[in-house]
N, C-alpha and C positions, 0 to 999 in steps of 0.2 A: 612753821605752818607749811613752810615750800617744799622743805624735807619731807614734812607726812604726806603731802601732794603725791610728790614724785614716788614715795614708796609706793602708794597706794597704787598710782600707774603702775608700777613696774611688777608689782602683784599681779595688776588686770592682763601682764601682757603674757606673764608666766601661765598663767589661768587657761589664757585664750587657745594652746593646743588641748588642755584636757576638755574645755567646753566642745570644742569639735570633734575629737576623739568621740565623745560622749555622741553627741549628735549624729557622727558618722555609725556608732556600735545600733542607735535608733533607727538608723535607714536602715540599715543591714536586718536587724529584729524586724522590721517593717515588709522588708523584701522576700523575708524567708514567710512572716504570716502571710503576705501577700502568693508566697509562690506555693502555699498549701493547695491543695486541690477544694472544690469550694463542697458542700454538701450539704444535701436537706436535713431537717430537723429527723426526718421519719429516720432517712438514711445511717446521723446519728445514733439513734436510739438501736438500731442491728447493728452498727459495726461495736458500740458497747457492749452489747450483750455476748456477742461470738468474740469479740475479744476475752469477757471475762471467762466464758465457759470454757474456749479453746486455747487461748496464748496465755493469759496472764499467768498461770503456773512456771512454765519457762524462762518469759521474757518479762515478767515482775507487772505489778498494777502502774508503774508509775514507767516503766519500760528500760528501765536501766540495764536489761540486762539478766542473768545467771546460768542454767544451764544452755539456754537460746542465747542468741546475742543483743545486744540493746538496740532498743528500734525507737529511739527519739527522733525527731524530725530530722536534729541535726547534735551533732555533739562533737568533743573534742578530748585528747588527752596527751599528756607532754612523754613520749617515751624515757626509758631510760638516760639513752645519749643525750637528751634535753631538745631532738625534734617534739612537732609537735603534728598526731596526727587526726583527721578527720575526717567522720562521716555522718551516717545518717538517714533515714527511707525518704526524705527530699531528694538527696542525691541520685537515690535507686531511679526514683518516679516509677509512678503508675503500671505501664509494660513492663518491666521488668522486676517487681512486685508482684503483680498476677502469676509471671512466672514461677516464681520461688513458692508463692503462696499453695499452688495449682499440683505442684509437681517434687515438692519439697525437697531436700539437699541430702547430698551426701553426709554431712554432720550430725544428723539423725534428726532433722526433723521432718516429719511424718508430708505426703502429699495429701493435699483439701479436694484436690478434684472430684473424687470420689462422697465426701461429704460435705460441701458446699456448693451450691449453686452459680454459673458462671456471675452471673449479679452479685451475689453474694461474696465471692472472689475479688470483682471490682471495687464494692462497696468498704471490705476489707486493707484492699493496696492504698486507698484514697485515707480510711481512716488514719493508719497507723502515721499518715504524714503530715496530721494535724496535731496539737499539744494536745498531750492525756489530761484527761479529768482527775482532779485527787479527790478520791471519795472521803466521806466523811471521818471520823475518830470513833470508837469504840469505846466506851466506860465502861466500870463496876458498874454503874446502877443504869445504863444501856445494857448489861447482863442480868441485873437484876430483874428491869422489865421486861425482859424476854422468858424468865425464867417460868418453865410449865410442870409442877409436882401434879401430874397427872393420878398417881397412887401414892402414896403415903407407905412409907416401908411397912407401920404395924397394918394394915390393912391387904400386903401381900400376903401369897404362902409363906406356910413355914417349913413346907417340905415340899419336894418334888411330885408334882400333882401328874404327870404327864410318865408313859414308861417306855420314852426315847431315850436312846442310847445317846446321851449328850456329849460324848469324849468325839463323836465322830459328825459332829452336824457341823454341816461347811456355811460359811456368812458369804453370800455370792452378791458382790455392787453389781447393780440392775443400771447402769453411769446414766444412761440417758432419759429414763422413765421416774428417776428421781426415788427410788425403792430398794429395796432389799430383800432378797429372795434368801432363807434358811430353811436348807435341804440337807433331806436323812438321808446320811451317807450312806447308812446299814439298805436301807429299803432303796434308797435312790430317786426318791419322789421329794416335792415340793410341800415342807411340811408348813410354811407360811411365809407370806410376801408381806410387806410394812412399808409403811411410806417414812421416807428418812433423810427428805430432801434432796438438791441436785447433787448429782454426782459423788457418791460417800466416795473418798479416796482412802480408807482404812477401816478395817473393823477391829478391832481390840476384848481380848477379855479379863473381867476382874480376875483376882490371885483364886477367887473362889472357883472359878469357871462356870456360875451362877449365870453372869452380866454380860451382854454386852452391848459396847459403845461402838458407835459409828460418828464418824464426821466429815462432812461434806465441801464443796464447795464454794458454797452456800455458809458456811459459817455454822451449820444448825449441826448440836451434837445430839445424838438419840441413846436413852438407854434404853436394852430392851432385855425382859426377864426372862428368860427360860423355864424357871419352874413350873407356870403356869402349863391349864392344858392345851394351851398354842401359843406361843409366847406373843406377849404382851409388852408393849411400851408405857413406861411406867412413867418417866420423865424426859424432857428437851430442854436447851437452853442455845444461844449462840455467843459466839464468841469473836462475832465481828462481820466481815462483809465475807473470806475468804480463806479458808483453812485445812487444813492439812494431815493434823499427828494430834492425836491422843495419848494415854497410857496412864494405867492405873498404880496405886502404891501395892508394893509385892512384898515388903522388908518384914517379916515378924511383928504382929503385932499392929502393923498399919494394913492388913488384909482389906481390900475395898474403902479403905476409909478415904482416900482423897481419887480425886483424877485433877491431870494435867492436861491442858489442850493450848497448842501452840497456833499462832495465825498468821496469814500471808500480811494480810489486813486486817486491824492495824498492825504492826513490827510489833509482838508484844505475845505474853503468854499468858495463861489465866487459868487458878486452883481451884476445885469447885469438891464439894463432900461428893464423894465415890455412889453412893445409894442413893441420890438427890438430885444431883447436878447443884445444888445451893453454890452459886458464887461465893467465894471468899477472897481470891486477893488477883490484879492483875498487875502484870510487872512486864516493862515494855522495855524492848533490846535493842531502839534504837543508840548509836554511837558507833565508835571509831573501827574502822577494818584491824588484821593482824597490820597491816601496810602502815596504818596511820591517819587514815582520810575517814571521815564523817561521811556515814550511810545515811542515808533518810528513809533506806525500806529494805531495813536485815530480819528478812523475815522467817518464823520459825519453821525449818524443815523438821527432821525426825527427832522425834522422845521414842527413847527405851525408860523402862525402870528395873534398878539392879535391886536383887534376892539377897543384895551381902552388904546393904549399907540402905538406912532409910533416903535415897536419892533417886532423882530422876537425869538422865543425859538427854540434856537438850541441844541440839545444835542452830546454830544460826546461820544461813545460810550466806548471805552478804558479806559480814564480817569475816567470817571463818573463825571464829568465835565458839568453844564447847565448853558451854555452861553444865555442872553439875552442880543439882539444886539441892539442896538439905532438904526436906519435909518436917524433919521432926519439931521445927519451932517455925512456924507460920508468922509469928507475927515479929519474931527477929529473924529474917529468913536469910540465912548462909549462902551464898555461892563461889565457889572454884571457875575462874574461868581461864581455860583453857587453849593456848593460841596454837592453830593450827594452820590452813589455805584456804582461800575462796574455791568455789562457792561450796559451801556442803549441803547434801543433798538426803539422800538415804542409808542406811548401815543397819549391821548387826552384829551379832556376839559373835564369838570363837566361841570352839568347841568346851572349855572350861568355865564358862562368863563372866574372868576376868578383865576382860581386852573387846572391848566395844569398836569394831569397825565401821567409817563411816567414808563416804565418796566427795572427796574435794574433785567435782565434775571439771571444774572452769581449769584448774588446776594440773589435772591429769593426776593427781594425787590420791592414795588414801590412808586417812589421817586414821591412828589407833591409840585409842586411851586406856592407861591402863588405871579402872576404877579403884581399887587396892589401893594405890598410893596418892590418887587424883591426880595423875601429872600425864601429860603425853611421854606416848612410847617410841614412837614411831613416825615419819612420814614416809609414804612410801609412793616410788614412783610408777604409775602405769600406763598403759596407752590411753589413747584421746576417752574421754569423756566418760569414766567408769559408771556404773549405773548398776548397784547389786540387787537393790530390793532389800531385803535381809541378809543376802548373800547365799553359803552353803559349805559347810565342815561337813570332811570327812579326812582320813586318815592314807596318804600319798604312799604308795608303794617303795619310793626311793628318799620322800622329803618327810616323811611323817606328820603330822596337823595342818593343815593347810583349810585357809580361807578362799572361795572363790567369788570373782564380781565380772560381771560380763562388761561392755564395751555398749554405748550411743554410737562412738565415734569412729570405731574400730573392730577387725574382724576376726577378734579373740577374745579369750576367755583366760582373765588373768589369776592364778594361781599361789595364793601368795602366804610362805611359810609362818605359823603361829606357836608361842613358845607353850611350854609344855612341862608342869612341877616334877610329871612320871618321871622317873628316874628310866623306864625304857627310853622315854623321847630323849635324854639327853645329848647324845650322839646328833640330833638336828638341831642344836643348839646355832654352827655356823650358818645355817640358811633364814635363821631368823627373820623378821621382817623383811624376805627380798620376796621378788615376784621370781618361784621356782619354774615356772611353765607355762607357757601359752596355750593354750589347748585352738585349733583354727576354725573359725565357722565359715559358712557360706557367702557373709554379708555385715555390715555395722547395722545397728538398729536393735540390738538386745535390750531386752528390760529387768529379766529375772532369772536368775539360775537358783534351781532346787533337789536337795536331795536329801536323804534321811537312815537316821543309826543303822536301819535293817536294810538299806536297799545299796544294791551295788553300782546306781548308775546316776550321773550326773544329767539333769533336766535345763534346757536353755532356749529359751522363746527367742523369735527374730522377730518383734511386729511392724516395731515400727522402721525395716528395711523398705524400699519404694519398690523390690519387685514381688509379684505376685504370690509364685511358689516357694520365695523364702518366707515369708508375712505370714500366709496360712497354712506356715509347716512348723515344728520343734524338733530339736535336735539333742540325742540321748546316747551320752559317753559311755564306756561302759570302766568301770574304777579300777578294774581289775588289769585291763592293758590301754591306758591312755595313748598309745599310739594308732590305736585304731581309729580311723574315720569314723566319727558320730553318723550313728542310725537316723534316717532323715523320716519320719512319719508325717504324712499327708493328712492333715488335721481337717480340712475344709472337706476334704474329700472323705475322707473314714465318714463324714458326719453324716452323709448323704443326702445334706440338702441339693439343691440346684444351685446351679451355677449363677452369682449375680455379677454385675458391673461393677460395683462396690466391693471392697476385701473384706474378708471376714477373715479377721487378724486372729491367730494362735496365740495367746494371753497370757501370761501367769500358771505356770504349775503349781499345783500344789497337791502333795502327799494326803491321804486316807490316814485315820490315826494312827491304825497298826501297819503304816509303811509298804501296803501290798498295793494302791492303789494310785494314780498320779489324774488329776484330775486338768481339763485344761478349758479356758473359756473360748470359745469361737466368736469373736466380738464381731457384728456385722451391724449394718447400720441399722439406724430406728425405723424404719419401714419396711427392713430384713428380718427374715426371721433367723436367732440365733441361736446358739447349743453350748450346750457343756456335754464335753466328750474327753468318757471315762479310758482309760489303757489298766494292763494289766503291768505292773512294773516289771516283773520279772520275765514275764514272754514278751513283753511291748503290741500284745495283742489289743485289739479293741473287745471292750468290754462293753459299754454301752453308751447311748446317746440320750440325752437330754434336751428333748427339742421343742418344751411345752410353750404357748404360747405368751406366756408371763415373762419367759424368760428373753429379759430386752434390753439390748447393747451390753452384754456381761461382760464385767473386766477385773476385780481382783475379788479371790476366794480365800477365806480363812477358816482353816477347822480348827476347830474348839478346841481339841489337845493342846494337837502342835502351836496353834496361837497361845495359849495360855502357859505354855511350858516353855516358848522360844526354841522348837525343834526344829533346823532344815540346815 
């Protein structure tokens, strides 16, 4: 009995550092909720909102982090050598917050000043240094009840009711009025505006180039018909609190029959019939990084669907993780998964669409799959923060195939050599997956570079640079002698509005289907008025301005070819 006495002491005494420890990690938890900044309910409910509409893309719902940096109150991580380091927007506080918030960094994130109010600023530096909210889960039958068959397929046309040139009608995000504006390229007029919920961040078309899909911010997917005689949204569904990527089955035989839609919120992707939106299965990505460590919000960045295998390329952003999904059996559903680098972001095909390109941002990487065999081809190293959009093929004077992806972080345009079965290309065989060329811009802040089979010039927006004249200007290589200084066109200025406070950011190029014309959005804020302003590709003349009043905060355009075919 005296023995178990004294064990049992000698236990309590071993005990007695963890119980303080413990108590000590409780004050410190205690000190840091205490050292939040305090705020109203009201003031809550705004810094959630412009959190979700304006950071959480970046810097994750739960704030860990991805192509922005992680903005938990407070965090920690053991480097390599086994220090250990830390920080956190407690650490920043308040002034120096408003800062960064106000006037935004050199790493490419954009300055608020212009589109938040100095309250709004405040109210912002204060949130992000209290613990995030985890929003709710997302189900199948949370899909289910969302799900809206507003027309019934036998009850649509059965032919083309309408005698618009559909190869050439551009899908223009309306980001801040919550809509979609599809306009006749040929005529150049506004042939119908839809409501498609907050902020569509892609428009996608079926294999048929009948459909298409939008998906929001907002979660909310839209399909909408073309055949009719002004098209028509036929059905919606959502697919969670916060989303990103679509893409429909392209492979023979599965033509419009499924769509894919991947989600910031929840970590998770979800199959639904192509002509319906009808949910069918959802399948969630959280787990392990390439590194080894357990994500809790790897959420899904870009789906492509490949034309040579019934699959879709999903990438996961968090993990660095590139799943390719089989379709062809839903209910034993195959996956390849593919290890690559954090964080992946956006990508697109090479010139032959074997070799899916995709942006490991956090990385400085980018990862290339080659579908053929499902296995990774490639990592390849680039400057800070790649950011292609779909990228852009075309054929190097000295390196032959080459893929291009501009720079967040950096102020080039990285050029990077793609293999090639032509027996002409084989001679570029050594340059293979390197980065052959920097091409040099103005400034970091690029979003998209575009160009097309027929056109000889490479297209590259600066928006979200922090000065003026590089924002609302683009910049056009010309492919024929890439040593020359890119042509710098005054976008803000051709458009002839007035001059505001606010920038009216040069946005997204995007080609005309027969490759003569480069379209560009002039995003200005929501109480600006904004344009889409047309050039002519081959003079770099201005052609014409699109200044209707509908058109409000315009930010990515997809024409119906080139979207449907994966042309740029």
């Amino acid at each position: 009995m005296t023995t178990s006495k004294s064990i049992i002491k000698f236990m309590r005494l071993l005990a007695l550092p963890l119980v303080l420890a413990g108590l000590l990690n409780s004050a410190h938890a205690l000190e840091d909720a205490q050292a939040a900044p305090s705020m109203t309910a009201q003031e809550k409910e705004i810094g959630k909102r412009i959190y979700f509409e304006r950071c959480a893309g970046c810097h994750g719902v739960l704030r860990k982090g991805a192509t922005g940096k992680n903005l938990e109150p407070s965090w920690s991580k053991t480097l390599p050598d086994g220090s250990v380091q830390e920080g956190g927007t407690l650490k920043l506080g308040t002034p120096r917050l408003e800062k960064i918030i106000a006037y935004g960094t050199e790493g490419g994130m954009v300055n608020y000043d212009d589109i938040l109010s100095k309250d709004e600023i405040n109210i912002m530096a204060r949130y992000i240094q209290n613990v995030p909210d985890v929003p709710p889960e997302f189900s199948l039958q949370d899909m289910e009840d969302s799900w809206n068959l507003i027309i019934p397929v036998d009850q649509r046309p059965r032919k083309q009711l309408n005698k618009v040139n559909l190869k050439n009608i551009f899908a223009i995000t309306l980001r801040d009025a919550g809509k979609l504006a599809l306009v006749d390229g040929d005529k150049k007029e506004i042939w119908q505006v839809l409501d498609t919920g907050y902020a569509v961040h892609i428009s996608r078309l079926s294999a048929s180039g009948r459909y298409v899909y939008t998906v929001g911010r907002d979660g909310l997917v839209t399909l909408i018909d073309l055949w009719y005689e002004v098209p028509t949204t036929v059905a919606t569904v959502k697919l969670g609190a916060d989303a990103r990527s679509v893409d429909t089955s392209k492979f023979k035989g599965y033509e419009d029959k499924y769509l894919i839609g991947g989600t910031y919120w929840p970590p998770q992707y979800s199959i639904m019939e192509g002509e319906t939106l009808k949910p069918l299965k959802v399948v969630s990505t959280r787990g392990n990084t390439v590194y080894g460590e357990y994500h809790p919000e790897p959420r899904v960045a870009s789906i492509v669907a490949s034309m040579t295998k019934p699959e879709w390329v999903v990438n996961v952003k968090e993990t660095g993780q590139i799943l390719l999904v089989d379709y062809s059996d839903l209910k034993n559903l195959k996956t390849t998964t593919i290890e690559s680098a954090k964080f992946l972001h956006d990508g697109g095909w090479d010139a032959s669409k074997r070799y899916f390109l995709v942006a490991a941002n956090a990385s400085n990487k980018v990862a290339a799959v080659d579908t053929k065999t499902g296995k990774l081809a490639a990592l390849v190293d680039t400057k800070k923060i790649p950011h292609p959009g779909r990228g852009a093929n075309f054929v190097h004077p000295a390196y032959g195939p080459v893929w291009a992806t501009g720079h967040l972080g950096d102020a080039v345009i990285s050029l990077i050599s793609t293999p090639s079965e032509e027996a002409k290309n084989a001679k570029y065989k050594e340059h293979n997956w390197k980065v052959v060329q920097e091409l040099p811009m103005l400034g970091a802040g690029n979003l998209f570079v575009k160009t097309h089979p027929k056109s000889t010039h490479l297209w590259a927006d600066l928006p979200m640079n922090p000065e003026r004249e590089n924002a609302e200007s683009v910049y056009v290589f010309d492919l024929k002698d890439l040593s020359k200084e890119p042509v710098v066109l005054h976008v803000a200025k051709d458009s002839g509005l007035p001059e505001t406070k606010a920038l009216r950011r040069a946005v997204h190029p995007e080609f005309s289907e027969d490759g003569s014309e480069v379209w560009i959005s002039l995003w200005g804020g929501k109480t600006d008025q904004s344009a889409i302003v047309i050039y002519d590709d081959k003079t770099l003349q201005l052609k014409k301005v699109i200044s209707d009043p509908r058109i409000v905060t315009p930010t990515g355009k997809f024409n119906v070819w080139n979207t449907q075919h994966d042309v740029y």
